[in-house]
C-alpha positions as CSV (number, residue, x, y, z in Angstrom):
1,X,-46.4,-9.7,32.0
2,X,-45.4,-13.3,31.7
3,X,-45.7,-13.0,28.4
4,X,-43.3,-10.7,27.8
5,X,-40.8,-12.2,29.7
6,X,-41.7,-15.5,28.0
7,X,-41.2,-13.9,24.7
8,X,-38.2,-12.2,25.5
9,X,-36.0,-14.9,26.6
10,X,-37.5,-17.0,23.4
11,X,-35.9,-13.7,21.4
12,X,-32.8,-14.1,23.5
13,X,-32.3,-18.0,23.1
14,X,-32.8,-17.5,19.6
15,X,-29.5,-14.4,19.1
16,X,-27.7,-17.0,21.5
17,X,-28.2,-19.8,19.0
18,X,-27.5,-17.5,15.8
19,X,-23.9,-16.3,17.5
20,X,-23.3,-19.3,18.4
21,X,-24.0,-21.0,15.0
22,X,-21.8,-17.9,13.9
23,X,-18.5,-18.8,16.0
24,X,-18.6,-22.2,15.0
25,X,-18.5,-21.4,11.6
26,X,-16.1,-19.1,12.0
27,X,-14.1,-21.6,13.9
28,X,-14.3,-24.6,11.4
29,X,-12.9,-21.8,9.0
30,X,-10.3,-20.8,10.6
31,X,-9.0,-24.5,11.6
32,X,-9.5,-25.7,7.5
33,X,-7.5,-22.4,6.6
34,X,-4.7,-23.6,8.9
35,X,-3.4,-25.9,6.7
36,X,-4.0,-24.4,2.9
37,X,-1.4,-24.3,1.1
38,X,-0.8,-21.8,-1.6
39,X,-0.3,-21.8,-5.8
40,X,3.6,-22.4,-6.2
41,X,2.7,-20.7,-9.9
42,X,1.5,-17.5,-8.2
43,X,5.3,-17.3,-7.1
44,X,7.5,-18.4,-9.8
45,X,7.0,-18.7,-13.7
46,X,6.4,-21.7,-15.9
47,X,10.5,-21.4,-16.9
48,X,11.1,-22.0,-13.1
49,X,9.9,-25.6,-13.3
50,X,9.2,-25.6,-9.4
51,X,6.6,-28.3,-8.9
52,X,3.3,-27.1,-7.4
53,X,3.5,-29.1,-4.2
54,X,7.0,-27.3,-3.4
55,X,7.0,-26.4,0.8
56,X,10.5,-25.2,0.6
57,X,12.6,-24.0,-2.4
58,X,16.4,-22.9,-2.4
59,X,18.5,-22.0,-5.1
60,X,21.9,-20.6,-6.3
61,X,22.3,-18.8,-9.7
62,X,25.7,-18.1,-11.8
63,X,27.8,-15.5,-11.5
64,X,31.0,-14.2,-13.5
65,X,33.3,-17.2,-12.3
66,X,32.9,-20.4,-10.5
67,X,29.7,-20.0,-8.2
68,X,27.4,-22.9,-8.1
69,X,24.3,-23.6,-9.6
70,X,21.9,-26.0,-8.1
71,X,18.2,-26.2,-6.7
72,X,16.5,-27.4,-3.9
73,X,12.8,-28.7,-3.6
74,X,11.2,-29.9,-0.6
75,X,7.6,-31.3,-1.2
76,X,5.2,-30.5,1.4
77,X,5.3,-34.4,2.1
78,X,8.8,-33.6,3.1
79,X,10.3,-35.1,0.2
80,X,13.9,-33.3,-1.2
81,X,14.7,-33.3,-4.5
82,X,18.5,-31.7,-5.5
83,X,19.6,-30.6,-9.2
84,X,23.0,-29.6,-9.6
85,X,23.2,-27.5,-12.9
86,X,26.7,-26.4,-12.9
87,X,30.3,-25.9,-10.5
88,X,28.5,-28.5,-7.9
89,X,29.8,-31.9,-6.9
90,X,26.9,-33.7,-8.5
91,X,25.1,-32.5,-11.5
92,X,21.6,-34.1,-12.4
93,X,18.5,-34.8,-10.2
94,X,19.3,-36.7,-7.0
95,X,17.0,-37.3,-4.0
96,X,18.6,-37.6,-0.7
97,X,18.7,-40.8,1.9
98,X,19.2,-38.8,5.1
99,X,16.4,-36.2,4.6
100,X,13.0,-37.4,5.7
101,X,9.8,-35.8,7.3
102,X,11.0,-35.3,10.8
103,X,13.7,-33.3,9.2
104,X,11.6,-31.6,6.6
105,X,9.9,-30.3,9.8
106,X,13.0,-29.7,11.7
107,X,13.8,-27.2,9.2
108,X,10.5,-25.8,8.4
109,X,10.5,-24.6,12.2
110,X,14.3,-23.8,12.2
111,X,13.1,-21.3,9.4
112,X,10.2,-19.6,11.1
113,X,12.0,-19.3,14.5
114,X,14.7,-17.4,12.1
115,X,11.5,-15.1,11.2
116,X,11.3,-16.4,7.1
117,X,8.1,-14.5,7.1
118,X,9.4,-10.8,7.9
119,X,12.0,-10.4,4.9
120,X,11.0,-8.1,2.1
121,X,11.2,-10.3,-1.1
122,X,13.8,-8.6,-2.8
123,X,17.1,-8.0,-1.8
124,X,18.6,-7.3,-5.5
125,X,21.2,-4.9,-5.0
126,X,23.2,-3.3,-7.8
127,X,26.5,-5.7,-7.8
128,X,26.7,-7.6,-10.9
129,X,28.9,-10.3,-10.0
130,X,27.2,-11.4,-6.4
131,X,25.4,-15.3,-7.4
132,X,22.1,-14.9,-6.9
133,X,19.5,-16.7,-4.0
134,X,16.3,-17.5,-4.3
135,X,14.2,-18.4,-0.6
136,X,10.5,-20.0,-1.2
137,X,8.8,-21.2,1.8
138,X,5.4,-22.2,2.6
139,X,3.3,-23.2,5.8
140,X,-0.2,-22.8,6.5
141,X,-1.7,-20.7,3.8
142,X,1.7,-18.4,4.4
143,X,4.2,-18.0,1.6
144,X,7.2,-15.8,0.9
145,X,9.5,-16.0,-1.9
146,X,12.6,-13.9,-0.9
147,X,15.2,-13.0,-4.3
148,X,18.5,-12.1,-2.7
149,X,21.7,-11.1,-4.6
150,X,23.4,-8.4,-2.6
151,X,22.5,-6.0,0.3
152,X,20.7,-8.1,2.2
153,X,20.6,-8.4,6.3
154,X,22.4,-10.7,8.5
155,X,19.6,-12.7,9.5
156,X,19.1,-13.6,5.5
157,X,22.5,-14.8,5.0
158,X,22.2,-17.2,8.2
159,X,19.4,-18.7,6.2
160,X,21.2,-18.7,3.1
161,X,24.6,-20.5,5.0
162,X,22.1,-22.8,6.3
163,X,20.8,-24.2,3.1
164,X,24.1,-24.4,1.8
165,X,25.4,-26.7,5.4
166,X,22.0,-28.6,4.5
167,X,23.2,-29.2,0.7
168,X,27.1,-30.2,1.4
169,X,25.1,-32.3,4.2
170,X,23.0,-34.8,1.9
171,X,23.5,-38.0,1.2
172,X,22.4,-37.8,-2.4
173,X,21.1,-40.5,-4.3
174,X,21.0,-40.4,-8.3
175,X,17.3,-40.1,-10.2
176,X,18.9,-40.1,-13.4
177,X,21.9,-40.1,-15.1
């Protein structure tokens, strides 16, 4: 008899150690995959010229008249890069003075408490003349790239109004002239 019970908690201490072993394992995963970050060239194309270590992206394409054209890059470092293309204030690449990490982060949270990650990623519409958006965030192995021209909700436009505010906020400082 005692050796049955001897051998049974030896079988016992030995699944303990295996699920154990398991759930660690399964922990350490989970905490690396916490901070991946994804391929920026799964998202855009090669024309798009968004650098791979892109956290945030916002731009504004042309329309019929006067809309601007511009970009906006934030690296996951927190480091903004603007480019005016056309019908902006300042055309070329600029990099702004009053946009650091803490408000790299600031914004990256702003954007996830406004739910970034439930949009569909196209909100095309069929009206030609509407400038076109394009939304790319990042965080934690979580990426959306949202293409909005027309028809899209509410909630999207707040995020679009508050990339443009950010935009007209900067204190932009020339890269190249």
């Amino acid at each position: 008899k005692l050796y049955i019970h001897t051998n049974t908690i030896f079988m016992t201490l030995s699944f303990l150690k295996k699920i154990s072993a398991a759930l660690s394992l399964t922990i350490v995963l989970m905490a690396c995959n916490s901070t991946k970050s994804v391929s920026v060239s799964e998202y855009f194309t090669e024309y798009d010229k968004v650098p791979e270590n892109t956290a945030i992206y916002f731009s504004r394409g042309a329309c019929f008249g006067q809309c601007p054209e511009d970009q906006l890059f934030i690296s996951l470092g927190g480091e903004l890069q603007y480019r005016g293309k056309r019908n902006v204030k300042n055309e070329g690449r600029y990099t702004a003075s009053n946009f650091g990490k803490a408000e790299f982060e600031q914004l990256q949270q702003e954007l996830i408490d406004m739910n970034i990650f439930s949009f569909t990623e196209d909100y095309t519409g069929n009206i030609a003349d509407f400038p076109p958006y394009t939304i790319f965030m990042q965080k934690d192995g979580k990426a959306i790239k949202i293409d909005a021209k027309s028809e899209y909700p509410e909630e999207l436009k707040a995020i679009i109004v508050k990339f443009r505010l950010l935009i007209e906020g900067l204190k932009l400082e020339a890269l190249d002239h």
